[in-house]
Structure formats: C-alpha cells, structure tokens
C-alpha positions, 0 to 999 in steps of 0.5 A: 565714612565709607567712600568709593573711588574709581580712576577717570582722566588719570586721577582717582575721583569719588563717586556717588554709588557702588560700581564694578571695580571701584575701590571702597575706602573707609575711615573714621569716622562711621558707625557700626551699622554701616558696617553692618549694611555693607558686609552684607550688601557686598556678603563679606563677613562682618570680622574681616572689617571689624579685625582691621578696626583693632589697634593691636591686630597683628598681620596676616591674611585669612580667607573665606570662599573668594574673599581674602582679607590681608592686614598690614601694619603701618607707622603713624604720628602718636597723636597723644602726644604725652611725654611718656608715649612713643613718637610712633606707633603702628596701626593695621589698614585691612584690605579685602579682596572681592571678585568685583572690588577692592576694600581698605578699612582703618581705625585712624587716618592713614597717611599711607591711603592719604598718598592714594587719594591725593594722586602720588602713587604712580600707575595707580589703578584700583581696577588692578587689585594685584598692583594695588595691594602691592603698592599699599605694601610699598607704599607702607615700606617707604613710610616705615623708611621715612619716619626711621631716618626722622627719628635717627635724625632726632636722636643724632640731635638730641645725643648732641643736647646731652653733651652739653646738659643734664636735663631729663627732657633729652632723656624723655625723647630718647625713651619715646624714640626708643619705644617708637623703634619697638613698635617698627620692630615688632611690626615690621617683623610681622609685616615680613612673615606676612610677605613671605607666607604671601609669596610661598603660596602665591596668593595675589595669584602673580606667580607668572607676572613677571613685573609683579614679582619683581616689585613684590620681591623688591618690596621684601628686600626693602622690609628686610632693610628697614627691619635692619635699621630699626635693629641697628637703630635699637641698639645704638640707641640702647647702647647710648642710654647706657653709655649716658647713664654710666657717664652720669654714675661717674660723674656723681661719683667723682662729684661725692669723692670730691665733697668728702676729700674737702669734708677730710680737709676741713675736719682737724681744723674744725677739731682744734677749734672745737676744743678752744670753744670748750669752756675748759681751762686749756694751754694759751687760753689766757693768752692774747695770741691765743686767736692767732694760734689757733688760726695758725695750727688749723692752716698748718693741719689743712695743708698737711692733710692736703700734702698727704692726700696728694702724695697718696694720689688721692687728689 
C-alpha cells in the first residue's frame, strides 16, 4: 500500500496524487509491480526498496547520485506467537532520500511509522527531511527503551513465579525473553555503528545546525544506553537461568539422597524377613512368637541403622 502524506493545519493528512515534499510511506500490503512503477516514476533504484523488505537487512546507508537509502532496525511485537519464539523481534524500516521527497518502506506494520501518521511526534514536518530522519531515529530508540523496561518488568515477575513452582511455563517465558534481548543487542549494535558512520561523514549534511547535532547527539547516547540495559539485562537474565537450574540439580539431588537413605533403612529389615519366608527349617519357626520376633529384630535393625546414619552425619 503506497500512501502520500503531507503537513496541513499541523497535522499529517493523506493526499491523493504525488506532490513536492511529501512523504511517501508504504506498507503492506502491495505488490511487486508497484514497486516497480515507482522506483522508475521517482528514478530510484529498484533495490533501495526491495532491501528494506528483508527481515534479516542489517543497518547501513548506501547512496546512489543524490539518492541515500538508510536502514534502520526497530523492535516489533512477534506476532507468531509460539511458545518457542522470541517475544520481540527487529524489523528494518528503509527511508530514501530524494532531492524532492522522503520514502519509508517496511515489510510489516510499524509502530514506529504508526506514531507519525497518527500526529504523536511533535514538530513533525516531512517537508524537513534532516529532522524527519532524525526523528524516525528517536523515535525508534524510545521504542527500543519501552519494549526493554516490558520485557524486564516480565522477567522480575516471572523470577517471582519460580520461587514458588517448577512449572516449564516460566522457564519457556524466560527463554523467549531472553532470545527477545539478542535481537535488541544485535540490532541496536548495528543501529549504533549505522549513527556513528552517519556522524563522521556528515551525511544528512547537519554538521552546521546546531539543534540537529545535539538531537542527533542525543539520540547516540540514548542507543548506547539501551544498548547497556539490554546487555545487562542479558546477563542478569543468563545468570538467573543458570542460578534456577543449579537450584533444581540441588534439589534432585538431595531429593535422590533422601530416597536412598530410606532404601538403606528399609533394606536389613527387609533381609530378615526375606530369610523366614524361606521354606527352610530356621531357629523359632516353630515357635508362636515367631511373628513377634521378626517384628522386634526388623525395628530394632532400622533404628540402629538410623543411629549410625545420624551419628555419621548422613541425616
């Protein structure tokens, strides 16, 4: 779906036609050939838009004459939903830069270009291409921020399930937020070298626009943060798993240790049991307290064997 925006009356509205400045946005769902009409309507080349349509396109920026094509990563919602998924994942939204417009181009539904075209980014204005880009970049930061402080509130919650049970579920959670943190690593990693290249060769050309840099520069440092959460919430969470699981060993194994000791208790007064229902001529089978001696010997065996398992510190 290829759609044109432009800012009347402080708000972005949709437009009918192409016009100077305008933002062209598309999202699914559209085809190939539209694709197709407006790369060559627009003379861009066809693979700055098919690029951006590749869940798997890591950032970076490439140009070609006056055309720049910069990828970003963002978070998004899994929408599988399979147990064994990731909670998040990243998708790349593509933005070109033209002389006259501004293109952004994503395989799925971002929430990110959501937040634009439902007026909630503040001095938004796509006739400003330097600003927009820089926006989409903060914009995507926060997202990354929101979505790490969800998935530790998730993880805080589910840490305290596990005190309290067993159950594979909380285990499962914490594996899908734990592959959720690798994408945001990976990612965010990749959006950092993408900012800093940017930077070093001025490419938006805002070298001498003081309030661009500093909100550039402010987006840097917000990545670097959200990079070091999701670092640090990586190895919290890792140390955790590995915590749990030494905690279930030490439990299996005291668990097994127990049922062995009773296994000893019970065995010699099993033995003398075993021996008087042999069909074999024995001292008091005669012997009408025979029942009663057996009894007797069995309890005295197992408290002796108790005694000595305690006095050997054993139980």
């Amino acid at each position: 779906m290829i759609r044109h925006y432009v800012k009347k009356d402080l708000k972005v509205s949709e437009i009918e036609a192409l016009q100077t400045s305008s933002w062209i946005n598309i999202q699914p769902p559209f085809n190939h050939e539209e694709l197709n009409s407006l790369a060559t309507r627009l003379s861009i080349p066809l693979d700055f838009l098919t690029d951006s349509l590749d869940i798997d396109e890591r950032s970076r920026y490439e140009r070609e004459d006056d055309i720049i094509l910069i990828v970003i990563n963002t978070p998004i919602i899994n929408e599988k939903g399979k147990e064994s998924e990731a909670i998040y994942i990243t998708a790349p939204i593509g933005i070109i830069l033209t002389a006259e417009n501004i293109i952004t181009i994503t395989s799925v539904e971002n929430p990110i270009i959501q937040k634009f075209l439902e007026n909630r980014v503040k001095h938004f204005n796509p006739r400003d291409h330097q600003m927009f880009v820089l926006q989409l970049f903060e914009q995507t930061v926060f997202r990354f921020l929101e979505c790490l402080k969800k998935l530790n509130l998730k993880r805080n919650l589910i840490e305290q399930e596990l005190y309290n049970s067993s159950r594979n579920k909380e285990l499962q959670e914490l594996l899908r937020i734990e592959k959720s943190l690798v994408y945001f690593v990976n990612s965010l990693s990749s959006n950092e070298l993408l900012k800093m290249k940017m930077k070093r060769t001025d490419l938006l050309k805002i070298r001498d626009i003081e309030e661009h840099m500093d909100l550039f520069e402010d987006i840097i440092i917000d990545n670097s943060q959200a990079l070091e959460m999701s670092n640090v919430y990586t190895n919290i969470l890792s140390g955790t798993m590995e915590a749990y699981a030494s905690i279930v060993s030490n439990n299996l194994n005291f668990f097994i240790q127990r049922l062995t000791i009773i296994t000893i208790i019970l065995m010699l007064p099993t033995l003398i049991a075993s021996l008087f229902g042999m069909n074999v001529d024995l001292p008091f089978s005669d012997s009408k307290y025979t029942f009663y001696f057996i009894l007797v010997a069995s309890l005295v065996l197992g408290f002796l064997m108790i005694w000595f398992l305690r006095r050997r510190k054993v139980i």
